[in-house]
Backbone and ligand atoms as CSV (ligand in chain L), in Angstrom:
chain,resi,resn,atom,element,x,y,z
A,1,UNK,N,N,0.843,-1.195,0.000
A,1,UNK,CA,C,0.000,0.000,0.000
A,1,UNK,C,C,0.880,1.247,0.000
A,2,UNK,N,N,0.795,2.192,-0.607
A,2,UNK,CA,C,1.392,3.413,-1.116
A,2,UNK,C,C,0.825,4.355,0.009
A,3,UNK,N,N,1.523,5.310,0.586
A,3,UNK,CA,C,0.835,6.139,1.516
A,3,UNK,C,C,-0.193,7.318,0.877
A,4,UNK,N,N,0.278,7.626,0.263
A,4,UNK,CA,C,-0.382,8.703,-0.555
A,4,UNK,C,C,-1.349,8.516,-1.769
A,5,UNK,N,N,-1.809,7.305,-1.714
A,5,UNK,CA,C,-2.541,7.127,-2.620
A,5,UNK,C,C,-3.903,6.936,-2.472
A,6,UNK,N,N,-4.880,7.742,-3.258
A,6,UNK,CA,C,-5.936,7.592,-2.601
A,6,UNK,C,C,-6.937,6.288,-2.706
A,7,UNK,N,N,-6.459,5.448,-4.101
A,7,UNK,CA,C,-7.140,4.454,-4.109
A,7,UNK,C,C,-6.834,2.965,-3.231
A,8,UNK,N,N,-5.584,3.063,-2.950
A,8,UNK,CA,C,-5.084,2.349,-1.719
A,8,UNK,C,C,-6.077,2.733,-0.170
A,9,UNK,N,N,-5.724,3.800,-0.138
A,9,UNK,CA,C,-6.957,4.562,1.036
A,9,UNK,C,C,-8.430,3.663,0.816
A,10,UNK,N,N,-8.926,4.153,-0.120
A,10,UNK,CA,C,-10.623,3.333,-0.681
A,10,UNK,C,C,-10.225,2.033,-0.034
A,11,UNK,N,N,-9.537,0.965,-1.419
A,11,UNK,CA,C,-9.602,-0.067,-0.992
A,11,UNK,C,C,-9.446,-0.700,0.141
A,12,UNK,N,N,-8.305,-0.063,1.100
A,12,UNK,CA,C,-8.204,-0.735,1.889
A,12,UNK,C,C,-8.997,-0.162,3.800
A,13,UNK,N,N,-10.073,0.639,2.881
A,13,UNK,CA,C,-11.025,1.048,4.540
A,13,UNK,C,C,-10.349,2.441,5.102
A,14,UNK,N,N,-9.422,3.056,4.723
A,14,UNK,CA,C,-8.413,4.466,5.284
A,14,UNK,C,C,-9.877,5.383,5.010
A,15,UNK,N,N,-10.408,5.490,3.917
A,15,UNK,CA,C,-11.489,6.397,3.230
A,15,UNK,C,C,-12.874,5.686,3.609
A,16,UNK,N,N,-13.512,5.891,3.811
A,16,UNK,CA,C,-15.126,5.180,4.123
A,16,UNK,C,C,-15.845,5.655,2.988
A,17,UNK,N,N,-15.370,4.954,1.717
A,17,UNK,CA,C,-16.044,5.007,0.255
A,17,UNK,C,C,-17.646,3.286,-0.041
A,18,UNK,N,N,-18.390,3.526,0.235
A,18,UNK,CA,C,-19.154,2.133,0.094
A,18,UNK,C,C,-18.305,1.392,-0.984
A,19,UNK,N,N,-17.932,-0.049,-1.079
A,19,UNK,CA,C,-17.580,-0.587,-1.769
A,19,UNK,C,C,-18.989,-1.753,-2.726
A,20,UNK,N,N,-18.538,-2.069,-3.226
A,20,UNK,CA,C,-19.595,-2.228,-4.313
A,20,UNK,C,C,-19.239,-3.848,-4.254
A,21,UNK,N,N,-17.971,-4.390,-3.933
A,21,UNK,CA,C,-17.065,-5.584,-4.129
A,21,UNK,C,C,-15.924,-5.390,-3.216
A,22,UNK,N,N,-15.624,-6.255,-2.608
A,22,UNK,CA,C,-13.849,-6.603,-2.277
A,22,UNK,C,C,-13.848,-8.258,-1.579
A,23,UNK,N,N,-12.355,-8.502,-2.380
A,23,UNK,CA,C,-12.083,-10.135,-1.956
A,23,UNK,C,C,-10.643,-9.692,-1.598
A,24,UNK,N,N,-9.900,-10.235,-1.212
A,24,UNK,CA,C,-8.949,-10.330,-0.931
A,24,UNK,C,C,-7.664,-9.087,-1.491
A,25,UNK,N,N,-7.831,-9.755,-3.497
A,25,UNK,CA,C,-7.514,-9.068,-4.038
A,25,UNK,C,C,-7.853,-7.650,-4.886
A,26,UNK,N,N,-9.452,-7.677,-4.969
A,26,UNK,CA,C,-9.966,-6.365,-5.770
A,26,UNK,C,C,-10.602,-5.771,-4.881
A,27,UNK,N,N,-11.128,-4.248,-5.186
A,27,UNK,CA,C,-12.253,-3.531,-4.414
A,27,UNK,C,C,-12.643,-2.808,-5.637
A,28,UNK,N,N,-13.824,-2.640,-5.797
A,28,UNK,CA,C,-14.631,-2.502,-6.723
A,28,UNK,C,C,-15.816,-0.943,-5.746
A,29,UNK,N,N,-15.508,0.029,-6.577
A,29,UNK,CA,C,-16.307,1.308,-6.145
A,29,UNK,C,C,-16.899,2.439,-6.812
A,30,UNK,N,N,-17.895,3.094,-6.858
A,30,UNK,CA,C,-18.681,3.743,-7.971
A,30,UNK,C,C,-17.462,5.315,-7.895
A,31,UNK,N,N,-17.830,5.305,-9.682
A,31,UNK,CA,C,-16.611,6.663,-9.593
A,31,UNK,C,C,-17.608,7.925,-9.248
A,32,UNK,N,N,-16.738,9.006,-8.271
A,32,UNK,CA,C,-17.247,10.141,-8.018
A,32,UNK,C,C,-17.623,11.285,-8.825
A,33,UNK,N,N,-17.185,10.915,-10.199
A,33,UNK,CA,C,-17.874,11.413,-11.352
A,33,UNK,C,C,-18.357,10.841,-12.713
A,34,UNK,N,N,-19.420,9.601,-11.833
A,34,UNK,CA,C,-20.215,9.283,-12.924
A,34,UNK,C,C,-19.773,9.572,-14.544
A,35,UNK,N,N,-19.354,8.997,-16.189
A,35,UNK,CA,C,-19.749,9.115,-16.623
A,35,UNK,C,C,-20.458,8.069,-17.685
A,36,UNK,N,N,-21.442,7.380,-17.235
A,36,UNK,CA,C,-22.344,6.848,-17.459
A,36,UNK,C,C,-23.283,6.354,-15.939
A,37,UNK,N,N,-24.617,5.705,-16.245
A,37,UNK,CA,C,-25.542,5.095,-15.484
A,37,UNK,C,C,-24.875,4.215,-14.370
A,38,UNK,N,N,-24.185,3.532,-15.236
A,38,UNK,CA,C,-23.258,2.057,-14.197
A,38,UNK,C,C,-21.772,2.991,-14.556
A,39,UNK,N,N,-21.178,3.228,-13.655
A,39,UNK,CA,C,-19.986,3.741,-13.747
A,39,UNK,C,C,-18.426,3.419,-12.132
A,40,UNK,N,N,-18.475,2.493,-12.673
A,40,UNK,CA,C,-17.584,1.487,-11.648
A,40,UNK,C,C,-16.297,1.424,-11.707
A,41,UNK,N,N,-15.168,1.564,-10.373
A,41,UNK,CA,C,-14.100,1.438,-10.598
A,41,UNK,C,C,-13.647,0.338,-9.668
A,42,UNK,N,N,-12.994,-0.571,-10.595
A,42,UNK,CA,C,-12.163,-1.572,-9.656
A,42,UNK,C,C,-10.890,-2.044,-9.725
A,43,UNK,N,N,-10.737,-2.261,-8.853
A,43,UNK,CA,C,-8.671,-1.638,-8.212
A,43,UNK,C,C,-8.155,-3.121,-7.998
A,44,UNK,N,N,-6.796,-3.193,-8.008
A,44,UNK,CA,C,-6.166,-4.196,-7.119
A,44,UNK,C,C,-5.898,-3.503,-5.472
A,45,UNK,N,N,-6.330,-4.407,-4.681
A,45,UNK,CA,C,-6.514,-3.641,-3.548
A,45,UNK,C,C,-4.248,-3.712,-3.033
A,46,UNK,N,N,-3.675,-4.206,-3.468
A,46,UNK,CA,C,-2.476,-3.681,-3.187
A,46,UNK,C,C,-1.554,-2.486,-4.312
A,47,UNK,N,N,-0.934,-1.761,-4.375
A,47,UNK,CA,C,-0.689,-0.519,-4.875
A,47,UNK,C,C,0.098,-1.356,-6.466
A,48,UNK,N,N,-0.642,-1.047,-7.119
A,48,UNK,CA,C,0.473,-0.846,-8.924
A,48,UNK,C,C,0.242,0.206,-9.629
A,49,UNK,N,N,0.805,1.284,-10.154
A,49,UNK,CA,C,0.767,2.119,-10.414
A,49,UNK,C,C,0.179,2.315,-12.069
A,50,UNK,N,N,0.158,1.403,-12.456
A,50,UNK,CA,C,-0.950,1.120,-14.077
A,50,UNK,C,C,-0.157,-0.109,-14.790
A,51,UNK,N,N,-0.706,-0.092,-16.056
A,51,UNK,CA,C,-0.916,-1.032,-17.089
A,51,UNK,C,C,0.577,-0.825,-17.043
A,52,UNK,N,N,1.291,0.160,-17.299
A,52,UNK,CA,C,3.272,-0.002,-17.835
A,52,UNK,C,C,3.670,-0.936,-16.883
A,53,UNK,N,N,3.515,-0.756,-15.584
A,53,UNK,CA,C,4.353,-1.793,-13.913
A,53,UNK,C,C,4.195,-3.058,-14.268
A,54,UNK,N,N,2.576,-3.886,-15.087
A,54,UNK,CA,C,2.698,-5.115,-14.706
A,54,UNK,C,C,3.084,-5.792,-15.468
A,55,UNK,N,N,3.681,-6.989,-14.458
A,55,UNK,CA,C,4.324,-8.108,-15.130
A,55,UNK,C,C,3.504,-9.701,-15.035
A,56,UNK,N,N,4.149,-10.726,-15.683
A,56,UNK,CA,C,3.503,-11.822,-16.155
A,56,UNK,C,C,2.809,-11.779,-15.093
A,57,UNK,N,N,3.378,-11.766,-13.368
A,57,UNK,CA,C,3.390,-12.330,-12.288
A,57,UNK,C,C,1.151,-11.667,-11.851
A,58,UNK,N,N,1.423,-10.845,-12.608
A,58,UNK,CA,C,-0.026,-10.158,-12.395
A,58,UNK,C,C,-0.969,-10.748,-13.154
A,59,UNK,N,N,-0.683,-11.573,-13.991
A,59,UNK,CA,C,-1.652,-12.664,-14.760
A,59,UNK,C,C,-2.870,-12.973,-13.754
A,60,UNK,N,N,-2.867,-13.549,-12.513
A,60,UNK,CA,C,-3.874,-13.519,-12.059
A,60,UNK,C,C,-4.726,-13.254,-11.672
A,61,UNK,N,N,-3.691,-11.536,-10.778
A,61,UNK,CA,C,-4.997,-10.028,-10.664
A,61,UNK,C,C,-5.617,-9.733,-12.119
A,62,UNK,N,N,-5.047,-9.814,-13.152
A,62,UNK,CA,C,-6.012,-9.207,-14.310
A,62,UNK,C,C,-6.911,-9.835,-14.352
A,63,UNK,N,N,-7.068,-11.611,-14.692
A,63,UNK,CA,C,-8.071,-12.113,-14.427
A,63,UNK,C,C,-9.356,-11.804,-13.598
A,64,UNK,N,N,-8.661,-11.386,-12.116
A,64,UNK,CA,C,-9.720,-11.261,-11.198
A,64,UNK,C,C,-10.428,-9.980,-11.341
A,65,UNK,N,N,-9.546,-9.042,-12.120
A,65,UNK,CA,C,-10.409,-7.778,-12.818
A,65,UNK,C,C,-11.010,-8.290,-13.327
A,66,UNK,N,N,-11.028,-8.413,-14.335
A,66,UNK,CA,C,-12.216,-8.969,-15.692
A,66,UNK,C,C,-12.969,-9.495,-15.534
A,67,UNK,N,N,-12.927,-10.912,-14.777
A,67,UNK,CA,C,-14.291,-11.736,-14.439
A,67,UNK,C,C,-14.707,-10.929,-13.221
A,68,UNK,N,N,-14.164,-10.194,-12.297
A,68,UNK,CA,C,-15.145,-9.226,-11.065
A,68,UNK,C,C,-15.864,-8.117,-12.568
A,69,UNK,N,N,-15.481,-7.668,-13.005
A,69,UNK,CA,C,-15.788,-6.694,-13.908
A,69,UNK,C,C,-17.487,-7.117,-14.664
A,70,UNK,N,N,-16.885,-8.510,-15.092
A,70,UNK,CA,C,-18.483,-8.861,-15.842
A,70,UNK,C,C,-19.351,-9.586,-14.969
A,71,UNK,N,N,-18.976,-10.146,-13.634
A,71,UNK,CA,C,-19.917,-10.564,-12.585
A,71,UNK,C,C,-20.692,-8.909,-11.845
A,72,UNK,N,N,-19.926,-7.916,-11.770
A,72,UNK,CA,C,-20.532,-6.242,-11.731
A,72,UNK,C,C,-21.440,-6.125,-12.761
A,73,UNK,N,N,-21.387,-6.588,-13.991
A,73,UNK,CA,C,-22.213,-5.946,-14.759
A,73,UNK,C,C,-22.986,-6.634,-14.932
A,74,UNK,N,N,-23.005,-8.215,-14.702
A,74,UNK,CA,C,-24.677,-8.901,-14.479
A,74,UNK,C,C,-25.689,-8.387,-13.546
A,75,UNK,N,N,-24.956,-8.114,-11.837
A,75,UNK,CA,C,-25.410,-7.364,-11.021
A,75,UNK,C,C,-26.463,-5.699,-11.344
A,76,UNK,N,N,-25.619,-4.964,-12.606
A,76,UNK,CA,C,-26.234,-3.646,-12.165
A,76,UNK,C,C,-27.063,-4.004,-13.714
A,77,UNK,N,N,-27.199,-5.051,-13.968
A,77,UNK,CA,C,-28.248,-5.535,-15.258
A,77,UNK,C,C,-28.013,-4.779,-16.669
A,78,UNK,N,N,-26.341,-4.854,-16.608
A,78,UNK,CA,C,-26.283,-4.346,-18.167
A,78,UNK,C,C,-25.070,-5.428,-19.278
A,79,UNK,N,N,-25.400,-6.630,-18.643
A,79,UNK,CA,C,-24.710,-7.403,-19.192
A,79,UNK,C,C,-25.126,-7.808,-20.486
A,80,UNK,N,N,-26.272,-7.825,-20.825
A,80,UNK,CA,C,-26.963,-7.615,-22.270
A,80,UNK,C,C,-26.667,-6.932,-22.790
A,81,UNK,N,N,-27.020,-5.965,-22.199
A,81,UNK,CA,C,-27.332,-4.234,-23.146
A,81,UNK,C,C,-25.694,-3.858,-23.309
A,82,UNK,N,N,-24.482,-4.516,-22.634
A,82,UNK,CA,C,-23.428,-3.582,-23.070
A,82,UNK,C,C,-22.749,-3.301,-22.593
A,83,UNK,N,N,-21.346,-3.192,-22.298
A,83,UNK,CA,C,-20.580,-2.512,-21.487
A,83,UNK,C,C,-19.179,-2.184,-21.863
A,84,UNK,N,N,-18.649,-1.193,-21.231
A,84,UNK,CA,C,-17.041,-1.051,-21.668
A,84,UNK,C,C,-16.323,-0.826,-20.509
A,85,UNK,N,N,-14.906,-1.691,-20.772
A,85,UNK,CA,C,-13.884,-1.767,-19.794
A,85,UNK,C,C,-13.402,-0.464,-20.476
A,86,UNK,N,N,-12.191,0.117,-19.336
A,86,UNK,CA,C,-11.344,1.574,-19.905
A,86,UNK,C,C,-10.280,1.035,-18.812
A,87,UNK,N,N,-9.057,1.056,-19.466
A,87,UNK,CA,C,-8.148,1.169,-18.543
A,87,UNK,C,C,-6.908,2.236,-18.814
A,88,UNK,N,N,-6.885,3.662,-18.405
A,88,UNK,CA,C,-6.306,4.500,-19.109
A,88,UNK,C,C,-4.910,4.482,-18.316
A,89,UNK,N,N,-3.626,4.757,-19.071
A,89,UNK,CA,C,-2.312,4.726,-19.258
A,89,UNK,C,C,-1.705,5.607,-19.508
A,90,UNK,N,N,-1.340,6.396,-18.485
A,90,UNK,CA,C,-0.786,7.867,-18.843
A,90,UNK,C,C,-1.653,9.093,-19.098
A,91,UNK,N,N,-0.552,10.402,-20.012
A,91,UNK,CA,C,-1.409,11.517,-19.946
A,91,UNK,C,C,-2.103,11.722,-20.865
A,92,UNK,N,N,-1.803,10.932,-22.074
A,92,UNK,CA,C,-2.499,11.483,-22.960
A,92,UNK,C,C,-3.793,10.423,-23.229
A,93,UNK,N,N,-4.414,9.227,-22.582
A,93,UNK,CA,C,-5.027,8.451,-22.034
A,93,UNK,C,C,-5.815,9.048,-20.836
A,94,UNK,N,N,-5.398,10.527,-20.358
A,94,UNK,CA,C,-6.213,10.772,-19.545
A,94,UNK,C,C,-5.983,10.070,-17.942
A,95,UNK,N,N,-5.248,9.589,-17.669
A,95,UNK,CA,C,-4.715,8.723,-16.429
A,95,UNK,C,C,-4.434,9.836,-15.435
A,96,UNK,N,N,-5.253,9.808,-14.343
A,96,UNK,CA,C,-5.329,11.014,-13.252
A,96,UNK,C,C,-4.777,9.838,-11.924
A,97,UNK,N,N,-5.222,9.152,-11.673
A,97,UNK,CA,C,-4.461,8.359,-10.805
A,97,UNK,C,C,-3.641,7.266,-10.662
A,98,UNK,N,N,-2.561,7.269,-10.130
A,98,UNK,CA,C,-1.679,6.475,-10.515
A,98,UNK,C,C,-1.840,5.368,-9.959
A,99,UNK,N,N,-2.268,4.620,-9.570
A,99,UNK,CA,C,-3.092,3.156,-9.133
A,99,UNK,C,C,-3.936,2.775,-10.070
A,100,UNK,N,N,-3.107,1.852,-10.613
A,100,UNK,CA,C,-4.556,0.793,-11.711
A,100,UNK,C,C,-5.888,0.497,-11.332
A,101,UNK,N,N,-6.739,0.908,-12.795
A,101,UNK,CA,C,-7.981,0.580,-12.254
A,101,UNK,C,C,-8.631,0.854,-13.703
A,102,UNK,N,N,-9.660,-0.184,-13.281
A,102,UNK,CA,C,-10.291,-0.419,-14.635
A,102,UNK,C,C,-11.667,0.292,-14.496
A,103,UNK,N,N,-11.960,0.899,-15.626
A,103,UNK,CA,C,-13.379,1.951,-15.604
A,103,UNK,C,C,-14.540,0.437,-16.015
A,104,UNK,N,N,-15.747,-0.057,-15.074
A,104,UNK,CA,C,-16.600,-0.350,-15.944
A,104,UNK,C,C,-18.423,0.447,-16.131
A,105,UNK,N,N,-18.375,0.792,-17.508
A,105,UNK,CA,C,-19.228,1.818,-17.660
A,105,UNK,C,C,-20.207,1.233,-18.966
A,106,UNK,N,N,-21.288,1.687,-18.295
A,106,UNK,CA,C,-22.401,0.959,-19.288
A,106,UNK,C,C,-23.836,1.646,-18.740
A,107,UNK,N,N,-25.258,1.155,-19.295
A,107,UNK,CA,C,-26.326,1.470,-19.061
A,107,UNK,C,C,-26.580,2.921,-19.797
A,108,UNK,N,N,-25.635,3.134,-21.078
A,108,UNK,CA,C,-26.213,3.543,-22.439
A,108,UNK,C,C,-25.709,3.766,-23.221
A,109,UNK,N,N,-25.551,3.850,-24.396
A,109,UNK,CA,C,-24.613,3.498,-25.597
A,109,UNK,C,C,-23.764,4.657,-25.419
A,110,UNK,N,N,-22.530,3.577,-26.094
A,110,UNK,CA,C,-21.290,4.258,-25.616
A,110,UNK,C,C,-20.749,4.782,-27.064
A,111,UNK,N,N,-19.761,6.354,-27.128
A,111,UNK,CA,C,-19.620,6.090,-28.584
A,111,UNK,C,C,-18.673,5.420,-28.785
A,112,UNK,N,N,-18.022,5.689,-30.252
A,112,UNK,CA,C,-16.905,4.615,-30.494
A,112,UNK,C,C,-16.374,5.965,-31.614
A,113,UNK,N,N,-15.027,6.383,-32.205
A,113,UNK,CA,C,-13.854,6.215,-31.076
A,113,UNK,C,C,-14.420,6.897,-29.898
A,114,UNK,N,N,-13.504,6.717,-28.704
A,114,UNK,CA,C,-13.571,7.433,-27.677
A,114,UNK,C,C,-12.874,8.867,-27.838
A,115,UNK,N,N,-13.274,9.702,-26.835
A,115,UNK,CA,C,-12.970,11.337,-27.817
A,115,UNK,C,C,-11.446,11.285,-26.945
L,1,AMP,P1,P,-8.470,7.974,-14.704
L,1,AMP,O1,O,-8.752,9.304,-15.330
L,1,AMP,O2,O,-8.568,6.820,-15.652
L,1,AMP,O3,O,-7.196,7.977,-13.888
L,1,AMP,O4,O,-9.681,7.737,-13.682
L,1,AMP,C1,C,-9.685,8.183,-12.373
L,1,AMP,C2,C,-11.124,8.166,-11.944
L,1,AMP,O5,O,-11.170,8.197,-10.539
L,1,AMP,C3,C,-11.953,9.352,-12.447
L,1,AMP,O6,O,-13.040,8.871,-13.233
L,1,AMP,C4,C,-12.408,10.029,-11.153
L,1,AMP,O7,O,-13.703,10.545,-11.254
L,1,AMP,C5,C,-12.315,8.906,-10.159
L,1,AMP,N1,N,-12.102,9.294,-8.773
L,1,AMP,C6,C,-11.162,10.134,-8.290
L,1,AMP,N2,N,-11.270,10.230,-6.945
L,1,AMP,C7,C,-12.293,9.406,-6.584
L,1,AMP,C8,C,-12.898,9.071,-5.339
L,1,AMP,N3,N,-12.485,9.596,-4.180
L,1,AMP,N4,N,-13.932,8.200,-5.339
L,1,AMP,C9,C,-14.375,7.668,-6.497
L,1,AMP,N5,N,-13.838,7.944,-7.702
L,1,AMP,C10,C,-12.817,8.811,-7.754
C-alpha cells in the first residue's frame, strides 16, 4: 500500500467510500464522477501504479479484474445491453491516478472512437 494514494486509502477502509465488491484481491467502487448510469471502478486492492508496472506475475490479478468486472455488470443488469472496460495509461489516455484501475461503464450506448 502506497501512503499517498488515494485508491489504496478506498480499498483498503483508510477512506469510508461504500464498496460495491472486495475479496482479498480487488475492491470494486462507484466513480465520483459518474460518466455513465453504471460507472464502476475496480482496483487491485495492493498498490500498482498502471498497465506499464505489470508483469507476467499479475496474470492472475487481471483475471480477477475482468471476471469481477463482468460478474458487476450482471449485477447492475447491463450485461446484455453492453458494457465497456477503460483502462487508461498515462497523460495522454487521460490517467489522473496512478493506481490501476479499470473503468466499468455501461447502461447507455457508448460512442466509439472514444474522444
Ligand atoms: P483515470 O482518469 O482513468 O485515472 O480515472 C480516475 C477516476 O477516478 C476518475 O473517473 C475520477 O472521477 C475517479 N475518482 C477520483 N477520486 C475518486 C474518489 N475519491 N472516489 C471515487 N472515484 C474517484
Amino acid at each position: 500500500m502506497a501512503d499517498d494514494c488515494i485508491f489504496c486509502k478506498i480499498a483498503n477502509g483508510q477512506i469510508p467510500v461504500p464498496l460495491v465488491y472486495q475479496d482479498e484481491r480487488v475492491a470494486a467502487f462507484r466513480d465520483i464522477n459518474p460518466q455513465a448510469p453504471t460507472h464502476i471502478l475496480l482496483v487491485p486492492r495492493a498498490h500498482v501504479t498502471g498497465v506499464p508496472a505489470l508483469t507476467d506475475a499479475d496474470g492472475p490479478l487481471l483475471a480477477a479484474l475482468l471476471t469481477t468486472a463482468a460478474a458487476l455488470a450482471r449485477q447492475e443488469g447491463i450485461a446484455e445491453s453492453g458494457y465497456r472496460l477503460v483502462i487508461n495509461a498515462g497523460p495522454d489516455a487521460g490517467q489522473t491516478v496512478d493506481h490501476l484501475h479499470v473503468h466499468l461503464l455501461g447502461g447507455r450506448a457508448l460512442g466509439w472512437p472514444p474522444g
